[in-house]
N, C-alpha and C positions, 0 to 999 in steps of 0.2 A: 586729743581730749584736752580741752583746757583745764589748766593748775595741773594734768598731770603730766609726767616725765615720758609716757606711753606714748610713743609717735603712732600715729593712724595715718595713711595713703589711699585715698580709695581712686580708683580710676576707673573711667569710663569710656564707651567707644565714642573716639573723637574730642576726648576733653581735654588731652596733656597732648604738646608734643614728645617725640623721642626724645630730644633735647634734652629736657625741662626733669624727665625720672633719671637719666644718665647722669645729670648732676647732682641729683639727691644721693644717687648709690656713689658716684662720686664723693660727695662730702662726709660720707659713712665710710666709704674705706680712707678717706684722709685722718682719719681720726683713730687712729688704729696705731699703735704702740709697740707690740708685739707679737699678735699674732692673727693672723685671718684665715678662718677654715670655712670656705665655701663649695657648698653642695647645691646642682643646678643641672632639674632636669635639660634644657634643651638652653642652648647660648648659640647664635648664632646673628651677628649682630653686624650691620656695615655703615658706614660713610660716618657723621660728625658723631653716633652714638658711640660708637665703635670704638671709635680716636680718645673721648673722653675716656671708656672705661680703660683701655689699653694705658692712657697717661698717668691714669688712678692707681691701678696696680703694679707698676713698671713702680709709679714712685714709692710706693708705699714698700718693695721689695729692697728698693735703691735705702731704706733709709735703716733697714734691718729687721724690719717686718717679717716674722716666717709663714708665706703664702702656700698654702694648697687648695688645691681646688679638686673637685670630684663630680664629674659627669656621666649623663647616660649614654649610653651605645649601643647598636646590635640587634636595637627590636624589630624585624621584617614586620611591617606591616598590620601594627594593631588597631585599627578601625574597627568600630566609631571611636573609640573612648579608649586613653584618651590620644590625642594625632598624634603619628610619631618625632621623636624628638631629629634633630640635625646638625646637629654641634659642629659647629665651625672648626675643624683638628689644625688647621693653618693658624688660623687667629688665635687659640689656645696657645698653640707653640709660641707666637709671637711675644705671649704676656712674659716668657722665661721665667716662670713661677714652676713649683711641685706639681703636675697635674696629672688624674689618675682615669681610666674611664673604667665604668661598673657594667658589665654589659645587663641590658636588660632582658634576656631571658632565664626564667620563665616569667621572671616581673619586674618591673620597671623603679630604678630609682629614680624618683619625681622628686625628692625634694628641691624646695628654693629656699634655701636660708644662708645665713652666714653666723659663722658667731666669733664676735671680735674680742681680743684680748682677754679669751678665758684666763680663768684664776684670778685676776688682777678687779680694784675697786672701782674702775670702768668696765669692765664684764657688758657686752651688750648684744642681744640676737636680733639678729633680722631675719623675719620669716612670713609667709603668707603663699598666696596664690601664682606670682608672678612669674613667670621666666626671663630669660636674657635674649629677648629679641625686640625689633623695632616693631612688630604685628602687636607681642604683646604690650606693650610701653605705649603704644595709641588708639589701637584697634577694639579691646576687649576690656571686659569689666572684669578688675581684678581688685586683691587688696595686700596693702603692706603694713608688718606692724615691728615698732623698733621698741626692743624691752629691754632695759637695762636691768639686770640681776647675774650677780657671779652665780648665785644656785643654778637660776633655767639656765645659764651660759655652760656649766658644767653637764648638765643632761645632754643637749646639744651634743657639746664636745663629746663623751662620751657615744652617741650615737654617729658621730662622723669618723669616730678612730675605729670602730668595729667595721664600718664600709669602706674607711683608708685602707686597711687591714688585712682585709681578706678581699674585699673588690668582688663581693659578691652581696645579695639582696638578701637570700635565703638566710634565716638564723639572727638576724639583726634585728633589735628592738624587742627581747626575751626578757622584760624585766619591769617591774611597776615601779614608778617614780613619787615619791611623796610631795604634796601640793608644794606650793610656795608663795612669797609674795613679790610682786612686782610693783617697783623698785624694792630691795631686801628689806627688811624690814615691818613691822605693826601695824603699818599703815597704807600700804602697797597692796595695789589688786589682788585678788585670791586666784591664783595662775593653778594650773596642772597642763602636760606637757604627756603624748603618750605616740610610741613610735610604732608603728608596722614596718613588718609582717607580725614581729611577734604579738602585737598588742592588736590586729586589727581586728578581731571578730568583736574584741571589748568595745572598741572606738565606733563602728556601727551601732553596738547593744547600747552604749553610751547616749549617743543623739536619740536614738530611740527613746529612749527612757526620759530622759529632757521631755522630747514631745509628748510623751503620754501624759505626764505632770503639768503640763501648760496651764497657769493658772489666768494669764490675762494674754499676753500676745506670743505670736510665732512668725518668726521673719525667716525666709529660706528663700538660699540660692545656692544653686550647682547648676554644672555642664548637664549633668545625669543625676537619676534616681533610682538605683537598683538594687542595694543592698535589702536584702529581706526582711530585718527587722522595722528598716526604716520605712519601707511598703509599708507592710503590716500595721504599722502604728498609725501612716498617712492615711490609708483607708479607713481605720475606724473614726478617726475625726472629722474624715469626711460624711460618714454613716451617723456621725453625732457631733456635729462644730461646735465649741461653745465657749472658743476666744476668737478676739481677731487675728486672722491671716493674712498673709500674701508673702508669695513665693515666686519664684523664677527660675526655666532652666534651658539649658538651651534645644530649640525643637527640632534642628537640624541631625544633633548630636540622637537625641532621644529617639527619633523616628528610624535609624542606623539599629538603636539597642531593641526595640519591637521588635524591626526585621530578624535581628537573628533569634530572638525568645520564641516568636513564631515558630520556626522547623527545631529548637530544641524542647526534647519533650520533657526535661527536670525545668526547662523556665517557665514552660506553656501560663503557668498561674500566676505573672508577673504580669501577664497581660490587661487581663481583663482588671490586674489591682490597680496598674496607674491610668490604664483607663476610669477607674472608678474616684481615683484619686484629681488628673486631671478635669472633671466635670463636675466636683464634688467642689473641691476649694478652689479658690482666687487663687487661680496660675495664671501670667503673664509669662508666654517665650520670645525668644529672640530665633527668628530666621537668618541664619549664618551660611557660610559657604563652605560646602562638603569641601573636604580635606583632598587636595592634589598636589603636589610636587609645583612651587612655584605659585600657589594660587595664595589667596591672602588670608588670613588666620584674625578671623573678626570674633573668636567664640565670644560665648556669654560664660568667663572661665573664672572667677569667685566664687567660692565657699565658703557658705556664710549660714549659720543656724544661730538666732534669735529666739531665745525662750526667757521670758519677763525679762530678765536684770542678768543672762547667764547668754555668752558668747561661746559658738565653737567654730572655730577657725581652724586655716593652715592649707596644708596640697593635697589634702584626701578629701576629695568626690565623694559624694554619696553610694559607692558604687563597693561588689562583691569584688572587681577584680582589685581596685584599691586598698582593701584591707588583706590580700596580698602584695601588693606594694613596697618598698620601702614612702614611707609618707609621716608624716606629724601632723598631729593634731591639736590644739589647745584649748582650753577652758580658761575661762574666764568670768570674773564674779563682779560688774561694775554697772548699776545703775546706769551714769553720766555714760559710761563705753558703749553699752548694749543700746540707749539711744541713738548714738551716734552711729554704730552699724543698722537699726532699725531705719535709721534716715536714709542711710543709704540704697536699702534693700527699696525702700518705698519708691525711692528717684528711677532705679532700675525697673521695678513693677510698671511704675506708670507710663513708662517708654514706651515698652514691648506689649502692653496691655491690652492694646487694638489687634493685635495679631490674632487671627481665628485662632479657635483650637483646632 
């Protein structure tokens, strides 16, 4: 965002190479003093990407940096939504950093963030949509956002020392966090920051409630849309529209979530809602390539909720299973910001747009 200190990344399928985001996480952990706590659903990363981040963290440990890292592991097989992760356990050991893995049953720790030199008047998170692979880094539409605040740095931290901790999903993110501003201070974005599992039934009713309030626009992307409330509220807008819309999600993924709602008979009524939803508002999807072993990972994998001048971001999907999760979410309160994800939601709509429903 320009004039502010808010770093924004948006990436698109085909628009960055690997290269080019390796050196940006690159230049974020070079900057790093004393401490880096990264949590990362799925790393798996080879040839010049690889070699940067490996140099990244190697040096930043070499200079007294205290590095941990926390990944997922162990999920058999959760299709559609969202593909399982594949952490490279070689290339982790290579980095000779703290590293710990969370297994992901009965839920998956997804987050992608880092947060650097908590406590300290450089304090800065990095968080969003992204994983550590070269799929994601070219292939898929994701977003990155860099916040500098010792407050959210502490929420953060706090959230990655209870999954250092105990290396488990369950019971993590039990606790409301009070707003803040980004950068600290009276003049910094109006932030809020909220963790699943324990916060995730709020963080669904959350977006929801955003949506119901729409006074002029609504910009939305996710892989999926499944969470109840968020149905629910999509369907009456659809039954009564009266802002502008467009949305995105991915059709690949979505057509997998049908199938199984279909034979379960507590989803059965999710069916005919985003069917009502799909036909109702201006959805554009991305046909992507079902998930195999080896095959290429093109999702349409941003999370992005636009409502007038109010952003909600970060790793949590629209989705029931997500607010069991571990995942974050944020808020955000910025005119100039919530344009600038509206534009991007827009470049995405208009891609995929042509694709039937």
């Amino acid at each position: 965002m320009i004039g502010s200190p808010i770093g924004v990344t948006f990436l698109e399928d085909g628009s960055h190479p690997a290269s080019q985001t390796a050196a940006q996480l690159g230049d974020f952990i070079a900057a790093a003093r004393q401490s880096l706590e990264i949590a990362i659903y799925d790393l798996n990363l080879s040839g010049d990407p690889a070699d940067q981040l490996r140099t990244a963290i190697r040096a930043a440990a070499t200079r007294g940096v205290n590095v941990r890292l926390l990944y997922n592991v162990d999920f058999p097989n959760p299709i559609p939504v969202p593909p399982p992760a594949d952490p490279d356990t070689v290339f982790i050991d290579s980095l000779e950093v703290g590293a710990r893995p969370v297994a992901g049953v009965p839920a998956l720790m997804h987050h992608k963030y880092i947060v650097r030199d908590a406590g300290s008047d450089q304090a800065t998170v990095w968080t969003g949509s992204m994983n550590w692979t070269n799929d994601s880094w070219t292939r898929e539409e994701n977003v990155i956002l860099q916040l500098p605040s010792r407050v959210l740095a502490a929420s953060y931290l706090r959230n990655f020392n209870e999954l250092w901790n105990t290396q488990r999903v369950d019971g993590s993110g039990k606790y409301d966090l009070a707003s803040t501003r980004v950068p600290d201070g009276p003049d910094g974005v109006r932030t809020q920051v909220y963790f699943s599992p324990g916060r995730g039934p709020r963080m669904a009713h959350l977006i929801a409630e955003r949506l119901a309030h729409a006074g002029r626009r609504i910009r939305l992307c996710s892989p999926v849309i499944t969470a109840g409330p968020i149905l629910g509220t999509l369907a009456e807008l659809a039954a009564h529209p009266h802002v502008d819309f467009k949305g995105v999600y991915d059709r690949t993924q979505m057509h997998g979530v049908l199938g199984q709602w279909r034979v379960d008979p507590h989803a059965g009524w999710k069916v005919p809602a985003f069917t009502t939803i799909a036909a109702g508002l201006p959805f554009a999807s991305k046909v992507t390539t079902p998930y195999a072993p080896g095959s290429v990972h093109d999702y349409m994998h941003a999370k992005v909720t636009v409502v007038d001048d109010t952003i909600l971001t970060g790793s949590y999907n629209l989705s029931h299973s997500g607010e069991e999760n571990a995942e974050n979410l944020l808020e955000l309160v910025s005119a100039p910001l919530a344009d600038q994800f509206a534009a991007f939601v827009d470049r995405v709509y208009a891609r995929y747009a042509s694709v039937a429903k």
